[in-house]
C-alpha positions as a Markdown table, in Angstrom:
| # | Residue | x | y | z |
|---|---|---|---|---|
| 1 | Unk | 24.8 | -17.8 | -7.9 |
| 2 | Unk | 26.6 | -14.5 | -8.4 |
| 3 | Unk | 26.8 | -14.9 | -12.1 |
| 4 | Unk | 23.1 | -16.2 | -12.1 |
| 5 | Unk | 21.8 | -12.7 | -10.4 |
| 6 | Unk | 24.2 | -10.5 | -12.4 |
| 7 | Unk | 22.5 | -12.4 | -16.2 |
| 8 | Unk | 19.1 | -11.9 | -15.0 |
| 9 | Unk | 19.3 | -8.2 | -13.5 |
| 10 | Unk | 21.3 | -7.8 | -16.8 |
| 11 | Unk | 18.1 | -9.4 | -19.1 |
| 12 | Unk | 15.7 | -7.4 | -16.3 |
| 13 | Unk | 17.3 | -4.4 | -17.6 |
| 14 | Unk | 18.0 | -4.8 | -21.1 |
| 15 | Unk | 14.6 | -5.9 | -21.3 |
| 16 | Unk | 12.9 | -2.6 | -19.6 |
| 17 | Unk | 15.6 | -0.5 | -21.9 |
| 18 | Unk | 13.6 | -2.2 | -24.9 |
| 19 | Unk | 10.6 | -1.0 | -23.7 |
| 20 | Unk | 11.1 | 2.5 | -22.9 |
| 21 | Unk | 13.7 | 3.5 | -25.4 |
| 22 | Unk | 15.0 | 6.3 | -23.6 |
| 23 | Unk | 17.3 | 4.8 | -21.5 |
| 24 | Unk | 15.0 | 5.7 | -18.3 |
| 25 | Unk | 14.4 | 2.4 | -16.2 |
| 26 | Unk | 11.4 | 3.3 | -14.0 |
| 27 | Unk | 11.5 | 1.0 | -11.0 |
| 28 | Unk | 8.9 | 0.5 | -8.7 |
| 29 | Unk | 10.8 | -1.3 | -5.7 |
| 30 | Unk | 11.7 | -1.5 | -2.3 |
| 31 | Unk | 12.9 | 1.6 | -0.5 |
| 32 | Unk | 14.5 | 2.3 | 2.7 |
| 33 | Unk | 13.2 | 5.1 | 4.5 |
| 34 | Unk | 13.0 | 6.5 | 8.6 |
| 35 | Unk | 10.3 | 5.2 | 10.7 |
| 36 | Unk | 8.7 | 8.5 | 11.5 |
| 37 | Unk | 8.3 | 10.3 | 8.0 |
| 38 | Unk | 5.0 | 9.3 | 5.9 |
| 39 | Unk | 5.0 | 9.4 | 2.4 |
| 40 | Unk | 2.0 | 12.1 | 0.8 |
| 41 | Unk | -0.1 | 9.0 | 0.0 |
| 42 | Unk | 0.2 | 7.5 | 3.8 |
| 43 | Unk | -0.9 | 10.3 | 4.9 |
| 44 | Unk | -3.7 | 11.3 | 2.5 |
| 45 | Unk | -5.4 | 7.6 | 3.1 |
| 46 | Unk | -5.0 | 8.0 | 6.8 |
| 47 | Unk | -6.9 | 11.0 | 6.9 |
| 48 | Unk | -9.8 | 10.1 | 4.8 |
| 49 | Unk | -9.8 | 7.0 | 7.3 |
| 50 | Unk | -10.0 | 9.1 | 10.1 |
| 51 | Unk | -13.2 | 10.4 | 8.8 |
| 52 | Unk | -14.8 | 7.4 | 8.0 |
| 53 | Unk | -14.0 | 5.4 | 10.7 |
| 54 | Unk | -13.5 | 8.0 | 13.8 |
| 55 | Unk | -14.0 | 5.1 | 16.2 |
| 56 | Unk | -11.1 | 3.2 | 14.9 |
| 57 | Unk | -8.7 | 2.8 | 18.1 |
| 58 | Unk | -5.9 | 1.7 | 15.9 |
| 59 | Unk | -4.8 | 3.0 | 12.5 |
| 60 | Unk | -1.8 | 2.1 | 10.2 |
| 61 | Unk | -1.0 | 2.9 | 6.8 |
| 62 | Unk | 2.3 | 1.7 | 5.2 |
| 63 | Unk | 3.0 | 2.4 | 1.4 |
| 64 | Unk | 4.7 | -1.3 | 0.8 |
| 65 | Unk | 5.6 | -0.2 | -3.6 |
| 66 | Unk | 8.9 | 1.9 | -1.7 |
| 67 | Unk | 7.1 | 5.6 | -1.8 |
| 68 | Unk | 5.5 | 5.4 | -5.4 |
| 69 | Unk | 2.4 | 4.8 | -4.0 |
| 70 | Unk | 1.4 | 2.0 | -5.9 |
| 71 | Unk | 0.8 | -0.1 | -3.0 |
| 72 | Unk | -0.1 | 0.3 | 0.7 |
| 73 | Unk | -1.0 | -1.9 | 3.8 |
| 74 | Unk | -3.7 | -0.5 | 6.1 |
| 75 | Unk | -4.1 | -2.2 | 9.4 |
| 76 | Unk | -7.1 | -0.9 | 11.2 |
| 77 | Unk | -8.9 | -1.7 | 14.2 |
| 78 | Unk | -12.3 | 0.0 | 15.0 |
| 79 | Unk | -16.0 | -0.9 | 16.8 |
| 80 | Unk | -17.6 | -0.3 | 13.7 |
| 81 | Unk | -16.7 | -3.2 | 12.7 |
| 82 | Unk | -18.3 | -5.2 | 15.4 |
| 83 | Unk | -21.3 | -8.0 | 13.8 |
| 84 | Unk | -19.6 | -8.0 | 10.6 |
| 85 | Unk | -17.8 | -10.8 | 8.5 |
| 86 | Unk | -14.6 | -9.9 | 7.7 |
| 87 | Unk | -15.4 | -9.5 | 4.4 |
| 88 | Unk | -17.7 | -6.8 | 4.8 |
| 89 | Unk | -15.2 | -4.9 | 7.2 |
| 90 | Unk | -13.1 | -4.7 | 4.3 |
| 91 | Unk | -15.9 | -3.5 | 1.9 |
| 92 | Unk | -16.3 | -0.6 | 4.2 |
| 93 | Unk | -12.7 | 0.0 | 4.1 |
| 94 | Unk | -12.8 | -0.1 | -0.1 |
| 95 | Unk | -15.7 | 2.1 | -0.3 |
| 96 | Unk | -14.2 | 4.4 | 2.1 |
| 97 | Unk | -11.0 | 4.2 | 0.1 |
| 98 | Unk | -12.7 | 4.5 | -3.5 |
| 99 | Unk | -11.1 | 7.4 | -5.2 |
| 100 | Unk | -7.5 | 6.7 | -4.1 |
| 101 | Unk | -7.7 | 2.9 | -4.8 |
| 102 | Unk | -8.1 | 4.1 | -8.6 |
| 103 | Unk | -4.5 | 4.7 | -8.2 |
| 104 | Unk | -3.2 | 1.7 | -6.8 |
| 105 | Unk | -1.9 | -1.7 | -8.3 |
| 106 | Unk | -2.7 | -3.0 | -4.3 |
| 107 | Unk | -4.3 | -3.1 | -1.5 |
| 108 | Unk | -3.8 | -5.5 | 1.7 |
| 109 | Unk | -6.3 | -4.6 | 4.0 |
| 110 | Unk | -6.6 | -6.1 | 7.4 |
| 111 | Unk | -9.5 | -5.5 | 10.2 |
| 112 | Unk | -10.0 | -6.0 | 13.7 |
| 113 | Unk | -12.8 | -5.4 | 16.2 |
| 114 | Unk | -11.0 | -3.9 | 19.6 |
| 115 | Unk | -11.0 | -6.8 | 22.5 |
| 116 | Unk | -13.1 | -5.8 | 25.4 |
């Protein structure tokens, strides 16, 4: 199994060197960082959630792509969202999110209404 993982990271990377010819492997991956710190992007999405939704009782951004920012996780939880599908809860959250989602290769979005 060993072997098996050392060919194909091996192949991975032979295969990226190909590409970019300058020796530079640009990865994209998991990375492990403290609980309390927020990467620029985290942050920058939570505020312009903030503004769009200042009901929202709960609010969590996580950048998932390991601090490149190519992907992030909101969980939010707001009143505004109260009578709608949850499709249209997450429209709101794409349209409130349009400018930094040009960025992205991902979104997850999940919404709640608060429990009364």
């Amino acid at each position: 199994m060993l072997a098996c993982k050392r060919g194909l990271t091996f192949s991975v990377t032979s295969a990226l060197r190909t590409l970019r010819p300058s020796n530079r492997v640009v990865v994209c991956g998991q990375a492990h960082r403290r609980l309390s710190t927020q990467t620029d992007g985290e942050v920058r999405i939570a505020t312009v959630l903030k503004e769009k939704f200042p009901l929202a009782s709960s609010l969590k951004v996580v950048d998932i792509s390991g601090g490149c920012g190519a992907m992030y996780e909101i969980h939010i939880e707001s009143s505004e969202f109260k009578g709608k599908r949850t499709v249209q809860q997450h429209q709101l959250v794409n349209q409130a999110l349009k400018e930094e989602i040009q960025g992205m290769h991902g979104l997850r979005i999940f919404t709640e209404v608060p429990k009364q």
